[in-house]
N, C-alpha and C positions, 0 to 999 in steps of 0.2 A: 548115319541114321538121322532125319529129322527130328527135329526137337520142337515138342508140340508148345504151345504157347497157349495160356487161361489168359484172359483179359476179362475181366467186370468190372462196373463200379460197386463199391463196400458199400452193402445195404445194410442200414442199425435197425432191427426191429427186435427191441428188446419184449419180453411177454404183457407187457403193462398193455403197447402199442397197436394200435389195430393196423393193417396192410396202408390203409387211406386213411391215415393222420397225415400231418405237416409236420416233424417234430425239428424244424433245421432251416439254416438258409436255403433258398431255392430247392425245399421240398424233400422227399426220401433219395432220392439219387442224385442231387445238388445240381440237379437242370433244367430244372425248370418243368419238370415232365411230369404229369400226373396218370395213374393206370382208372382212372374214372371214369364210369361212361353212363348213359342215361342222363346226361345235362339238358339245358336248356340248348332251343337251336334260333331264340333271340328273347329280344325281353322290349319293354315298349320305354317311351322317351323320359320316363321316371325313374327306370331300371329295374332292374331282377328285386322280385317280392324282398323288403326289408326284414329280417329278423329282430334286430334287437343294434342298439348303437348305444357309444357311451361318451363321454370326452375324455381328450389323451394329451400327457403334459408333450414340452418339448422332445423332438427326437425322429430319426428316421429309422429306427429301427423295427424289422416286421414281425408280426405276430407267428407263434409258433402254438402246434397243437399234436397235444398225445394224451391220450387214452380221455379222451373228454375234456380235457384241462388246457384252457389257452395260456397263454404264459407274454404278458406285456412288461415292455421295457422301457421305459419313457421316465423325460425329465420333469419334478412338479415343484415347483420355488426354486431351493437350494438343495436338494436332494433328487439322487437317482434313484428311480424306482423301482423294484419288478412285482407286478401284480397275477397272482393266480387268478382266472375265471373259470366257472362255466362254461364251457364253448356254445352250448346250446342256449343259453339263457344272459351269458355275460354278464350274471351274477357273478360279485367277488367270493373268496375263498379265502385268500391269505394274501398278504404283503409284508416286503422287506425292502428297505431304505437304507442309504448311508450319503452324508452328506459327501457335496462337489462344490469347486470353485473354478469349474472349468467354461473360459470363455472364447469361443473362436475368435481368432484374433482376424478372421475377414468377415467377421459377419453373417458363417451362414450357417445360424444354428448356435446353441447351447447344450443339447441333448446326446443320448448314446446313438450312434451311427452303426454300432453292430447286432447284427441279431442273436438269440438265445438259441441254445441248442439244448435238447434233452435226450437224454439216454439213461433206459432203467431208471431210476429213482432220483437223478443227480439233475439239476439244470444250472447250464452254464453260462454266465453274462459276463461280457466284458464292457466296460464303462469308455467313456470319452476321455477322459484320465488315463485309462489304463490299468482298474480297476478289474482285474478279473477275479471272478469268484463263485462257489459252487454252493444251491442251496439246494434243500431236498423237495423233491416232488409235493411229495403230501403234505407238509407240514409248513414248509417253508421258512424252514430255520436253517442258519448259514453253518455250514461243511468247514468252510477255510475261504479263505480270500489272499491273492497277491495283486502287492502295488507295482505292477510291470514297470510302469516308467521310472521309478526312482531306483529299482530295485535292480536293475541293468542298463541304470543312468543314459536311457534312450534320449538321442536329440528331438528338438519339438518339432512337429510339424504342421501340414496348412489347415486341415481339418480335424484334429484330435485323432482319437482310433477309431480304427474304421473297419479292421477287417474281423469278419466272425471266424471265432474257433471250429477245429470241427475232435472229435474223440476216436480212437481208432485203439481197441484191446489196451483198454484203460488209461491212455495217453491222453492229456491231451495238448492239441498242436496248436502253436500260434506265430505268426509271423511279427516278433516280438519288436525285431530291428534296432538292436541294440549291439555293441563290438562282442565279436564271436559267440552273439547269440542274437545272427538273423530269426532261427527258426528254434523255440525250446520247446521238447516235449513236458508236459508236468502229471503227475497222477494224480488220477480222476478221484480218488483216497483220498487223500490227502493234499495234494497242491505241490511237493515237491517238486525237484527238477528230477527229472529221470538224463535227458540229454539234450545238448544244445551243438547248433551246428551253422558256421557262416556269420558273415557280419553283413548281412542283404537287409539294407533299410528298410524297414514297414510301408508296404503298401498298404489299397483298398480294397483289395482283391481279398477273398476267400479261398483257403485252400481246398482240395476233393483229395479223395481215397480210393487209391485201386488195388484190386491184387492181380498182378501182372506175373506171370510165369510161376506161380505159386508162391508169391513174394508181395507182401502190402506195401509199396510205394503211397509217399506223399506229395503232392501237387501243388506248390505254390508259384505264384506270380509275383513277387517280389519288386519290391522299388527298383533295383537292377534288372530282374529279367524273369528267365525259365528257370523254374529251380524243380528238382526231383530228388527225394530223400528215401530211404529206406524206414521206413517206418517205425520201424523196431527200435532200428541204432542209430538213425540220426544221417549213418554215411549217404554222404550225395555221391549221388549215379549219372547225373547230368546237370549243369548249368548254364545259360547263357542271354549274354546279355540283351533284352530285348528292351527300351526304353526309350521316350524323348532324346533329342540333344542338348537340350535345354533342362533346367532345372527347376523353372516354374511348372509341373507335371507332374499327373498320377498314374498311376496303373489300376484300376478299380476293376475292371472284371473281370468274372471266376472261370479258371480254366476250364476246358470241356473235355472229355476223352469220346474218340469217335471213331469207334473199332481201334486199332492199334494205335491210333496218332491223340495227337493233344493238341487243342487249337486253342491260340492266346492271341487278343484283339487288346487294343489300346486306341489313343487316340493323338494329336499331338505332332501331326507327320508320322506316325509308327506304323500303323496299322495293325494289319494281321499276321502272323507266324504261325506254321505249322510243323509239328514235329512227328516222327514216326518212329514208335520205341523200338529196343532191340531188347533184347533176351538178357542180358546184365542189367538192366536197366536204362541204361544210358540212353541218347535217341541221337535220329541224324536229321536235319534240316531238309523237310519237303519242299516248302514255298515259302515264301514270305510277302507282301504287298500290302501297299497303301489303298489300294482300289478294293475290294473285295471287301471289307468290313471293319470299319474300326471302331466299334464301341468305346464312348466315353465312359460311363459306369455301370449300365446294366448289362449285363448278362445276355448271350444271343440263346437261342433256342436250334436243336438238330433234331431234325422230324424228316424222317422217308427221303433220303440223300440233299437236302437243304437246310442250309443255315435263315434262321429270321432273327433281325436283330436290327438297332440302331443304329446307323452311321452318320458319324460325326459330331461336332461340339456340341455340348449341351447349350451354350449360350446363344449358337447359330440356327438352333431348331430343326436337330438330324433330321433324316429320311429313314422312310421304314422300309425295310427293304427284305428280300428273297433272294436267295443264292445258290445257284449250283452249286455243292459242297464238292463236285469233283471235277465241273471244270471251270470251275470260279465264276462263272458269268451271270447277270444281273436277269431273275425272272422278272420280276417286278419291282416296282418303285413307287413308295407314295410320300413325295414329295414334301417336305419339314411338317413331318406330321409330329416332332417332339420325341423325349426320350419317355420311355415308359417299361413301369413291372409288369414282367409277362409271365403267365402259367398257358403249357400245353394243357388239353385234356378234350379225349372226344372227337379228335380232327377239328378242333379247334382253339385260335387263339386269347388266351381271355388278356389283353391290358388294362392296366389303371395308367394314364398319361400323368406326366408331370402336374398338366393343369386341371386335372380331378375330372377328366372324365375317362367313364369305362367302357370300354370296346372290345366289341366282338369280333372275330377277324375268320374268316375261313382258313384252314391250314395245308394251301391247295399251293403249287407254283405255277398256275395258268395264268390267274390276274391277283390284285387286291379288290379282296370279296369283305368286304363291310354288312356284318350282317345284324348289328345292333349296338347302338351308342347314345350315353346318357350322361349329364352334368352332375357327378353324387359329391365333391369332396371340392375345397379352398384349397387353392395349390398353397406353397411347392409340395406335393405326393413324391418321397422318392423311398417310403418303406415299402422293400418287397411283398405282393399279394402272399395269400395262403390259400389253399384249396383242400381243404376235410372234409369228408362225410358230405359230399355233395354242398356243402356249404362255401364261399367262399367269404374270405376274413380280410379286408382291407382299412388302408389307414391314409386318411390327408391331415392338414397339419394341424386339427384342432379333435378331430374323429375318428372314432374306429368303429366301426360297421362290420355287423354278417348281413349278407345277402342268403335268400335260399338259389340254388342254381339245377334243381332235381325240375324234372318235368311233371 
């Protein structure tokens, strides 16, 4: 008798949340995808009508939004910060601080590198230190806080922490990368450990949540490779190692699930991997290639059987490219157009490029259809956009901006 098979990704919309908040990395289903429509179908060489702008300390982490409430996370002197707004007005609300001494040791950056997540009343930061910690929605008084790095005596690495948390039935998950505690669940409560699993060094990458066969799996991309955990208990179902030869490398972006398979991109001679689950969880190797797509840190996007996304080093000035997701081949090419935060929405593409300008992209694989671009931010831009309430929320290295994007 066949055995039928649920695949989704784990949607959080707790009652606070409206359907079109932002409340997480890359959005409510962690890809980038927004269900919004009535946008803009261009804007003029100023850009999309300005709402409201503010200044933002050091940091590349992107703005999150639920139930009206933007939530910033950024470095200002010697202190990490997270600041409540207004979404509509970016008016403050509340603030909470703790100080830092954290300094890259190459140079790029001072500030938190991951982004906040909310669920129900709780919002979750994890610091460049390794400072994770839980404060409350409304009020903004701290829950509990752990010091990850000391506390599972994790090795240092090239850019502080980078990858954001995500929460899944009051866990929550992080690729901690410390000895036999690659990946620790902690409660969303309290801060405890609930369970820890694997000695998989911390990437940059962000984990996603699915519930596959009636079973919530976890999805990380790990400084080693693929990793797939059980959600509950921590037990891995699948691993393998997908990374550089070398050990100057990162893994930065976040897995994607697309129909039954899971597709992981790096960069580095790596490329792309895909994998195709089975019914324990486990998966087996569809493709793997260097040619097809390698993202250096952002995030590709799968829209109508194609992948869009960056290919190649951030320092060599990827190409933006279009990709038959099922028989790998190249629709289109736009040439070192730069790496850039991208939100679906609309059949269309919205970026913010590295070097602060914002573009409109059609989300067609006929050609690259350019249908509005504008100089808004001082590079390096590398916090992910936000997309609420027809509103879109970005940040470059000194600002953070709502645009309106409603027609």
């Amino acid at each position: 008798m066949m055995r039928w098979l649920v695949i989704v990704a784990v949607v959080v919309t707790p009652a606070p949340l409206r359907a079109d908040d932002w409340p997480q990395f890359l959005g409510p289903h962690r890809n980038g995808v927004s269900a919004e429509k009535g946008l803009v179908a261009s804007w003029p060489k100023d850009g999309p009508p300005l709402v409201w702008q503010r200044d933002v300390g050091e940091g590349y982490s992107g703005p999150v939004i639920a139930g009206g409430k933007l939530i910033l996370f950024h470095r200002v002197a010697d202190q990490e910060v997270t600041e409540c707004l207004d979404a509509a007005t970016g008016k403050p609300q509340w603030k909470f601080s703790y100080a830092t001494n954290y300094t890259d040791q190459l140079g790029k950056g001072d500030g938190p590198r991951s982004t906040p997540m909310v669920v129900g009343n709780h919002v979750i930061t994890l610091g460049a230190e390794g400072v994770l910690q839980c404060l409350d929605l409304q009020k903004g008084t701290k829950e509990w806080s752990r010091a990850l790095l000391t506390s599972y005596k994790v090795p240092g690495s090239y850019f502080g922490v980078g990858t954001s948390p995500t929460i899944v039935d009051g866990l929550v998950l992080v690729n901690v990368g410390g000895k036999n505690a690659g990946i620790v669940a902690f409660s969303v409560d309290d801060g405890k450990e609930v369970w820890k699993a694997t000695s998989d060094g911390a990437s940059y990458s962000s984990p996603i949540v699915i519930t596959f066969d009636k079973k919530q799996l976890a999805v990380f991309f790990t400084r080693f490779g693929a990793l797939v955990v059980d959600a509950k208990s921590g037990d891995v179902t699948h691993r393998q190692k997908w990374r550089a030869r070398y050990d100057a490398s990162v893994n930065a972006a976040t897995p994607l699930l697309i129909g039954d398979q899971l597709f992981f991109s790096t960069c580095y001679e790596t490329g792309a991997l895909l994998l195709k689950l089975k019914a324990d969880g486990s998966a087996t190797e569809t493709w793997q290639s260097e040619d097809v797509m390698d993202n250096h840190y952002n995030t590709s996007i799968y829209h109508d059987g194609h992948l869009y996304g960056f290919h190649g080093r951030q320092e060599k000035t990827p190409d933006f490219r279009c990709v038959d997701f099922k028989t790998k081949k190249i629709a289109w090419e736009k040439k070192k157009f730069g790496c850039g935060s991208m939100v679906i929405a609309d059949g269309k593409l919205i970026v913010l490029t590295e070097a602060g300008d914002l573009v409109l992209v059609e989300a067609t694989p006929t050609e690259y259809r350019e249908l509005a671009r504008a100089s808004l931010f001082a590079g390096p831009c590398r916090a992910q956009i936000a997309l609420a309430n027809g509103k879109l929320y970005a940040r470059g290295e000194k600002k953070l901006a709502c645009f309106n994007l409603t027609k």
